[in-house]
C-alpha positions as a Python dict, from the first residue, in 0.01 Angstrom:
ca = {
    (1, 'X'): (0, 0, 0),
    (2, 'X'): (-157, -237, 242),
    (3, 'X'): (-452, -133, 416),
    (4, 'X'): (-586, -264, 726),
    (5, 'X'): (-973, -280, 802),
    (6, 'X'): (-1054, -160, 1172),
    (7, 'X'): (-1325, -319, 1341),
    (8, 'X'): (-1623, -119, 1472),
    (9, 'X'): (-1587, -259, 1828),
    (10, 'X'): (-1184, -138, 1831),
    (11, 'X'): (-1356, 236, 1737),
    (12, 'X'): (-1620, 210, 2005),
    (13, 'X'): (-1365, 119, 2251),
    (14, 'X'): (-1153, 413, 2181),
    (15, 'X'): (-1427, 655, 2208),
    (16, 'X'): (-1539, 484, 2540),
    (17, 'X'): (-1183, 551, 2673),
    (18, 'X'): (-1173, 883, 2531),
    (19, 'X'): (-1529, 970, 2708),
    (20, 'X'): (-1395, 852, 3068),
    (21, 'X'): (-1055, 1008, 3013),
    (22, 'X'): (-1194, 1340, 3032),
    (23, 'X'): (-1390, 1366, 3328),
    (24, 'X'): (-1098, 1236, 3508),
    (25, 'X'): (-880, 1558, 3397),
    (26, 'X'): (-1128, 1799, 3493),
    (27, 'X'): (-1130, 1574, 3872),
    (28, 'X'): (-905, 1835, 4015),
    (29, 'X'): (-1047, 2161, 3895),
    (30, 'X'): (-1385, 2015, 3951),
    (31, 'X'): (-1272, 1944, 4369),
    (32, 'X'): (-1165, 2261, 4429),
    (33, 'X'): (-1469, 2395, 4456),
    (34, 'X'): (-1524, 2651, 4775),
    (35, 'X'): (-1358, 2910, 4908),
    (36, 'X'): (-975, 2811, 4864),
    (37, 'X'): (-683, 3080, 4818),
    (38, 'X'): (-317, 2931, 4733),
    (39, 'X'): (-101, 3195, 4939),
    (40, 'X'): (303, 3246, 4968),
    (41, 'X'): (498, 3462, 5133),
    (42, 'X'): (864, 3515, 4983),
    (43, 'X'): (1073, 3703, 5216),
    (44, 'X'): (1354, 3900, 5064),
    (45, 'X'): (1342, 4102, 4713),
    (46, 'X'): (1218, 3966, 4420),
    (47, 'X'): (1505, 3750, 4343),
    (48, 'X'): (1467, 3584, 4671),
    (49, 'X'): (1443, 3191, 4651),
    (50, 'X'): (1294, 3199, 5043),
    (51, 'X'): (900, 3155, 4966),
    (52, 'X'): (690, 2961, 5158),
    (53, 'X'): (334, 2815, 5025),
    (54, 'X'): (-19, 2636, 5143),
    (55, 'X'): (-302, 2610, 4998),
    (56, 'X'): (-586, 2734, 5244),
    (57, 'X'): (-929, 2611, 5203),
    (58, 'X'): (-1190, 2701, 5445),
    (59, 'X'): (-1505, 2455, 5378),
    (60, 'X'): (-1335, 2238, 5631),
    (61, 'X'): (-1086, 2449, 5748),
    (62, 'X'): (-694, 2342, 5635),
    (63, 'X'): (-387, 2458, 5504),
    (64, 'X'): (-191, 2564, 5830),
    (65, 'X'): (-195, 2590, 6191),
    (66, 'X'): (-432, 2896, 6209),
    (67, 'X'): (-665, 2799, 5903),
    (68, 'X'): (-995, 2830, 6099),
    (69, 'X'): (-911, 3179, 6236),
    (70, 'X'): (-768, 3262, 5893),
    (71, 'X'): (-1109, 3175, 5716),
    (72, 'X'): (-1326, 3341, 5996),
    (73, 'X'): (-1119, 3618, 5939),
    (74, 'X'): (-1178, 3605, 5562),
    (75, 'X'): (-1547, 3530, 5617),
    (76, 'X'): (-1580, 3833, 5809),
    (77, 'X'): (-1466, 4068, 5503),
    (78, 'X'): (-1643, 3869, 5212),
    (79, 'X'): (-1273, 3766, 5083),
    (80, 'X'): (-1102, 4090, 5067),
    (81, 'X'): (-748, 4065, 5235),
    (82, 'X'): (-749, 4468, 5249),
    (83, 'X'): (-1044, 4464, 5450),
    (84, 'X'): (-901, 4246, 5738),
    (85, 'X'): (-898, 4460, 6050),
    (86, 'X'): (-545, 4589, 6179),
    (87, 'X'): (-376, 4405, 6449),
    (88, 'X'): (-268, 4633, 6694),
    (89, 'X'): (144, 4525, 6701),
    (90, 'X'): (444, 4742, 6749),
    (91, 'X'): (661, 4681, 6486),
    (92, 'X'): (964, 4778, 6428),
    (93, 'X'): (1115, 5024, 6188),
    (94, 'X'): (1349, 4703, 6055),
    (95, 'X'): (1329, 4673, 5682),
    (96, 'X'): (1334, 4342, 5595),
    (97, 'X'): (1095, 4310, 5296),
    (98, 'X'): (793, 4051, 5216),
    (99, 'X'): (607, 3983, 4973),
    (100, 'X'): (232, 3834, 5056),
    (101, 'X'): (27, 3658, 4740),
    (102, 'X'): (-288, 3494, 4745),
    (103, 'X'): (-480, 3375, 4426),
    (104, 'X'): (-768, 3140, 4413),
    (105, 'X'): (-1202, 3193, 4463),
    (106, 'X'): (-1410, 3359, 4736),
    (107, 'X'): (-1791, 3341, 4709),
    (108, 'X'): (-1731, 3214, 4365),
    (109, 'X'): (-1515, 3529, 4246),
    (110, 'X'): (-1158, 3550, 4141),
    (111, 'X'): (-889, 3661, 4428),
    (112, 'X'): (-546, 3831, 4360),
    (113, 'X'): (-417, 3991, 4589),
    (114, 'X'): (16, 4076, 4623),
    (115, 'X'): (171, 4335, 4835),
    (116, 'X'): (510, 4357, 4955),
    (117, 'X'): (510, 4469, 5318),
    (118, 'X'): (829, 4661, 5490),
    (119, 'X'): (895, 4366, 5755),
    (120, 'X'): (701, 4036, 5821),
    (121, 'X'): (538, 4202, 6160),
    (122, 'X'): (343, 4455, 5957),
    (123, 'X'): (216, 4157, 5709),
    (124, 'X'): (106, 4015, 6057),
    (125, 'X'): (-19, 4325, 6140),
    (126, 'X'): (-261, 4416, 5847),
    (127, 'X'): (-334, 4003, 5752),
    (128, 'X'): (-424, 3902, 6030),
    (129, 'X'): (-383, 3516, 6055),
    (130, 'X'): (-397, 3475, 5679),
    (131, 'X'): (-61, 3460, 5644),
    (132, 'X'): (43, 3312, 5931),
    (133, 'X'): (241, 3046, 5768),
    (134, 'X'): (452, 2836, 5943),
    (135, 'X'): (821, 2979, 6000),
    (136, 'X'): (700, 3360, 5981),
    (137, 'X'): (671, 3584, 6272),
    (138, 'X'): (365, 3615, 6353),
    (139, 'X'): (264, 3270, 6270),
    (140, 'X'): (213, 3133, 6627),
    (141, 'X'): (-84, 3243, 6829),
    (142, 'X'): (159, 3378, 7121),
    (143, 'X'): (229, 3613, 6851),
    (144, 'X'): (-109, 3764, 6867),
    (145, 'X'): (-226, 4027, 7047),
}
């Protein structure tokens, strides 16, 4: 059995790539710092391949057309989607099912939220501009009310 001797230097140079390989996975988690909520809507049942996705973040204010109203919005109610105010909209009775998730941080705590809504108006109507993504009723201002 032949054994090969490894130089000191060729250990200290592993550890040294080691030691900057890590901070460079944790570059990502580490950036996402703020308030930041990845949200989807999937229209449909649950078997439904029609979902659309952004990720919002509000410190500065991105993720789709109405991102700044969507974070004053979420501002306003210290994260908490079930405390947006109610739109005033007349919706119809049309069942047409959606399903609304958001998961990410607020003021440093965890958010999950996921409801399914009868119709995209009445997501509209009690989200306010949150999910306002693009190709959703409700997702252009003239929409508003």
């Amino acid at each position: 059995m032949n054994t090969f001797p490894v130089p000191g230097a060729l250990l200290a140079a592993t550890a040294l790539l080691l030691a900057c390989a890590a901070p460079a996975d944790a570059g990502p988690t580490a950036r996402a710092g703020g308030d930041h909520l990845y949200l989807t809507v999937t229209k449909g049942d649950a078997h439904s391949s029609d979902t659309r996705g952004t990720l919002l973040s509000c410190d500065p204010p991105q993720g789709h057309a109405r991102a700044a109203e969507a974070c004053a919005q979420l501002r306003a109610v210290r994260g908490d989607i079930d405390a947006v105010p109610d739109r005033h909209l007349y919706c119809s009775t049309l069942y047409a099912p959606v399903t609304a998730d958001a998961r990410g941080r607020w003021n440093g705590r965890p958010v999950n939220y996921r409801r399914t809504f009868s119709n995209a108006c009445l997501l509209a109507a009690r989200t306010g501009a949150v999910f306002a993504l693009d190709g959703l009723p409700g997702s252009r201002r003239t929409a508003a009310t």
